[in-house]
C-alpha positions in Angstrom: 7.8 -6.4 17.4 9.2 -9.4 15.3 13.5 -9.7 14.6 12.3 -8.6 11.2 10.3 -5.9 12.1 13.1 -4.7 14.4 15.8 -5.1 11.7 13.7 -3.2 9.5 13.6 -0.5 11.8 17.0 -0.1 12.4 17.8 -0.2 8.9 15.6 2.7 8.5 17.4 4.7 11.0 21.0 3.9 9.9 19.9 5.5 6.5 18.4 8.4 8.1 21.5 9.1 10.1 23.3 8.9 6.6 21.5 11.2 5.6 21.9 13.6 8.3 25.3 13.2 8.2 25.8 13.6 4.5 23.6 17.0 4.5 26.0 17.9 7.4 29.4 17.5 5.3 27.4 19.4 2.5 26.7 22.0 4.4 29.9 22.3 6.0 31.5 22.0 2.5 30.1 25.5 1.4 31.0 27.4 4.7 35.1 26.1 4.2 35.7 28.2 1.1 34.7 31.1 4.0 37.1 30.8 6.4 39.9 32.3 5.9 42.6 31.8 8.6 44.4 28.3 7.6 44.1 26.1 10.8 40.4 26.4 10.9 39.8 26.0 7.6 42.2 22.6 7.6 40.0 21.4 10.6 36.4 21.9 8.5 38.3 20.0 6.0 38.9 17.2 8.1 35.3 17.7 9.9 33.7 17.1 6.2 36.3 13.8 5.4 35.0 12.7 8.9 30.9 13.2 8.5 31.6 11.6 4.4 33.1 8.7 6.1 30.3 8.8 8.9 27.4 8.8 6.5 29.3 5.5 4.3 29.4 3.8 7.6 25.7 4.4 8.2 24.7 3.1 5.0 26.8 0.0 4.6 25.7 -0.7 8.1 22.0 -0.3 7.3 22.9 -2.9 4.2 24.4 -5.2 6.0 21.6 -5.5 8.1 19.2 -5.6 5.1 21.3 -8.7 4.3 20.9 -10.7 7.3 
């Protein structure tokens, strides 16, 4: 496997896990309105803030590597 080859590769799984972890936040986004004692509902929120900021990392990871 050539360093371009392997760059691809990896670029193809940081977009995949950005995927993953966007589908995640989505789903976890519908099952907040459902909980209805406070404290867990406040962590979900923070779970869903945390997979968003997850799935950005992913991608602009998987672009900087397209760059190089």
């Amino acid at each position: 496997m050539d360093h371009n080859e392997a760059l691809r590769q990896f670029e193809h799984l940081m977009l995949k896990l950005a995927e993953q972890a966007r589908e995640a936040a989505t789903e976890l986004e519908a099952l907040v309105p459902l909980l209805t004692i406070d404290k867990p509902r406040q962590l979900a929120q923070m779970q869903v803030k945390a997979i968003h900021k997850q799935a950005k990392d992913f991608r602009e990871l998987a672009g900087r590597v397209k760059e190089k």
